[in-house]
N, C-alpha and C positions, 0 to 999 in steps of 0.2 A: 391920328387915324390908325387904325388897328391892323395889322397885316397876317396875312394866312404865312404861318411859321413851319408849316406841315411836320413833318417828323423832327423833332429836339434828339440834337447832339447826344450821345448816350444810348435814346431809347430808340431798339431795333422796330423796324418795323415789323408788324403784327402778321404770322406766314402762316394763321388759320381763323379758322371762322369758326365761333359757338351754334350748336344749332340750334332752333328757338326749342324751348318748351314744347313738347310735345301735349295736345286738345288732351283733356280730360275724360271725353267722349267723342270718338272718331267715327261718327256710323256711316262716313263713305269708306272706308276701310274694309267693313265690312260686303261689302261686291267687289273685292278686290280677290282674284287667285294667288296673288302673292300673300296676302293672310292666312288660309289654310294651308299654304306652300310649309308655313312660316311654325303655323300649330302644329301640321302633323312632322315636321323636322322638331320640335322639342320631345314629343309621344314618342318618334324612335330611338333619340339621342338617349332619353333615359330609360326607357326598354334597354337598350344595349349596357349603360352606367353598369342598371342593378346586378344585368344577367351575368357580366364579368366580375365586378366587385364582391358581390354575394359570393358567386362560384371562390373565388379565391379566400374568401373569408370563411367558406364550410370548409377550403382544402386546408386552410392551417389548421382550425380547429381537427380535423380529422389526425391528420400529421403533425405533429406537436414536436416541438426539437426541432433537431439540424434536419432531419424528414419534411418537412413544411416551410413554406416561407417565413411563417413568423409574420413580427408588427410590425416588421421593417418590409417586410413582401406585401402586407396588407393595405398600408400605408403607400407605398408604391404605385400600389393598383388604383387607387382612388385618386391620385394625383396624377398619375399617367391618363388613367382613362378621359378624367376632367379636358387635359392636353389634347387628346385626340379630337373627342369631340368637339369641343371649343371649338376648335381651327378647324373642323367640318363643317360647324354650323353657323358661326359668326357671321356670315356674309348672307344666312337665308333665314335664320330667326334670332340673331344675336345669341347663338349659343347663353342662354340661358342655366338650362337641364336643373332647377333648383329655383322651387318657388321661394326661399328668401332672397335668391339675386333677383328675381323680377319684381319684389315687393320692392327692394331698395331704388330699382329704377323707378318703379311707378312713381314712390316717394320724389324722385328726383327731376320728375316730372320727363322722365325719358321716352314712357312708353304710356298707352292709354289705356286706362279703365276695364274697356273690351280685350283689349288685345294682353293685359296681366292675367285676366279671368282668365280666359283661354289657356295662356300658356299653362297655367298654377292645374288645372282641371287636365290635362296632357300629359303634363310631367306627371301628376298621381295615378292617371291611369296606366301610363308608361312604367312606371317603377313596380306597379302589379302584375302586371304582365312579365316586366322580367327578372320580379322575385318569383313568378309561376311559374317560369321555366325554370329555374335553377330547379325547383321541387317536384316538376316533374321529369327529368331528366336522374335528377338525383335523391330519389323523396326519404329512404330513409337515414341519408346524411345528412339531409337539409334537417329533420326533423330532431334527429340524434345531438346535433351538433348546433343550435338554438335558432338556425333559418338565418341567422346574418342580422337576426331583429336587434335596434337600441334597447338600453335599460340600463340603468342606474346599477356601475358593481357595489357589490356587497364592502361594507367599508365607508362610503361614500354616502354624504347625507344629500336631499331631494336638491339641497341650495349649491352643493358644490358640483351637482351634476351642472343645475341653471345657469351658474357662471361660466361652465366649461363652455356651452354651449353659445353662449350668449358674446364671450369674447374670441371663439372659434369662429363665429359666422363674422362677425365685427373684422376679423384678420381677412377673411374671403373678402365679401364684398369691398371693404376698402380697397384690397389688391385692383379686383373687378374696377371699381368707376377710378383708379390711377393709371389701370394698365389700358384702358379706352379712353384718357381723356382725349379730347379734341388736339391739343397744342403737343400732347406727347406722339400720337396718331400723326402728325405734320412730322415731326421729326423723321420719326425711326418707320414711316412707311415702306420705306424699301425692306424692311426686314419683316415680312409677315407674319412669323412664329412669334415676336416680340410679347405680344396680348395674350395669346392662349398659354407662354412657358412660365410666367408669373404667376398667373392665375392657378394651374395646373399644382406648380408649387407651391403655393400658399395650401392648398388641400391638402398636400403630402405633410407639411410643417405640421399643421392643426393636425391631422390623425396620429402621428407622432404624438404627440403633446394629453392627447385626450382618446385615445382610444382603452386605455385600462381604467378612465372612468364612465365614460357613456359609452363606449364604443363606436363614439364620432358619429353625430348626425349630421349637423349644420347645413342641414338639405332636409327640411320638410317630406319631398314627396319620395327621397332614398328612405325614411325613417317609417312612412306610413306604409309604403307598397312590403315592407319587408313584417313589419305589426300584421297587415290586411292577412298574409299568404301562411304568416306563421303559426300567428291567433292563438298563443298565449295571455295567461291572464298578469304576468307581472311584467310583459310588455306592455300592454294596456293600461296599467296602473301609472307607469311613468310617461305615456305616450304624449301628454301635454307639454311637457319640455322640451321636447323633438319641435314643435311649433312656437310655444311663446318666447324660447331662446334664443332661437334662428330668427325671428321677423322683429325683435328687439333689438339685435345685432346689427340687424341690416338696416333699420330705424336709426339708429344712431351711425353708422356708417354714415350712410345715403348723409346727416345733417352735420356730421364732420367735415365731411368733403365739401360739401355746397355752400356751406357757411363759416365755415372757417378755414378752410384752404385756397377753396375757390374765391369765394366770396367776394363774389361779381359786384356785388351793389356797393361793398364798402370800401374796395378796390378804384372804384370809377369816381365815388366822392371823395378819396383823397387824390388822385390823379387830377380832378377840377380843383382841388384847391391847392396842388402845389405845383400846378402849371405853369410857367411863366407866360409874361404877357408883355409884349413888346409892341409899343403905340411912337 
């Protein structure tokens, strides 16, 4: 007769809970005030992103030398600002602020259908909006000084921009679904900055690393709202690797983590077959 053994010597018991998959289509969601709560917190989170990021990227270019921040000031801003916002938003739209972190959720089946659209359509309008202020506040430094827009430096062939990009976004989003897993979130919840200081810093590493080839996008709607405002013709020439590098990235991300780290299913079939069985 087979006896309930409940938890085996060794293995701790389990002190979080996975949450299911998120509908692929959520349309009670959609009558909900916490979804536009939800959309218009990513439209300002990255309104705000561009309008400091940008600014500080016209102020080196302006100040050049020990006068300017530099890559190391630029690189700071994009990673701090990430910091900030993250840990303002997480709790009311998952800090987002970058349509390839919400493709790689979607992917991940975290977020639905509706609710990616929306955010991916917010962050775009957002990031135009505060690439427009920097250029109207500042229009002929923004203009002088190439608007903050990506593109491919001189030196650098179309494939080594695509890889920067593609394993720049790949270093984000990874960061992004480690620094929220479920079982890590159980641990270290009393320490709330935990998610946003990782993630924050994975953006500062990657702009380090790649901003004297593309000028760091790995953010979709940082790369289009600053294209939109600047509207140059050899920003536009490269503008497709600002998108199919980022959501590649985060494509592959999103199916590292879920299938080969996580990897709930193959996880549970070895756990049944090297269970022991006591009769």
């Amino acid at each position: 007769m087979a006896k309930d053994v409940g938890v085996q010597p060794g293995y701790p018991s389990k002190d979080y809970t996975d949450p299911p998959p998120a509908p692929l289509i959520d349309a009670a969601e959609l009558g909900r005030w916490s979804f536009y709560r939800a959309v218009i917190a990513e439209f300002v989170a990255t309104l705000l992103f561009l309008y400091i990021t940008v600014a500080t990227v016209i102020g080196a270019s302006n100040n050049p030398g020990c006068a300017g921040v530099g890559l190391l000031g630029i690189a700071w801003a994009f990673g701090g600002m990430i910091f900030v916002l993250v840990y303002c938003t997480a709790g009311i739209s998952g800090g987002h602020i970058n349509p390839a972190v919400t493709f790689g959720l979607l992917l991940a089946r975290k977020i639905s259908l509706p609710r990616a659209l929306a955010y991916m359509v917010a962050q775009c309008l957002g990031a135009i909006c505060g690439a427009g202020l920097v250029k109207a506040f500042q229009h002929s430094f923004y203009m002088r000084n190439g608007g903050g827009a990506n593109s491919v430096a001189a030196g650098y062939s179309l494939g080594t921009g695509l890889a920067a990009e593609i394993i720049g976004t790949f270093v984000l989003v990874y960061t992004v679904f480690s620094a929220t897993d479920p079982k890590r979130n159980a641990r270290d919840s009393h320490v709330p900055v935990l998610a946003p200081l990782p993630i924050g810093f994975a953006v500062f590493m990657v702009h380090l690393a790649t901003i004297p080839i593309t000028g760091t996008g790995i953010n979709p709607a940082r790369s289009f709202g600053a294209a939109v405002i600047y509207n140059r013709d050899k920003t536009w020439d490269d503008h497709w690797i600002f998108w199919v590098g980022p959501l590649l990235g985060a494509a592959l991300a999103a199916a590292y983590h879920q299938y080969v780290l996580r990897a709930g299913r193959f996880k549970a079939l070895g756990s049944s077959r090297s269970a022991p069985t006591h009769v």
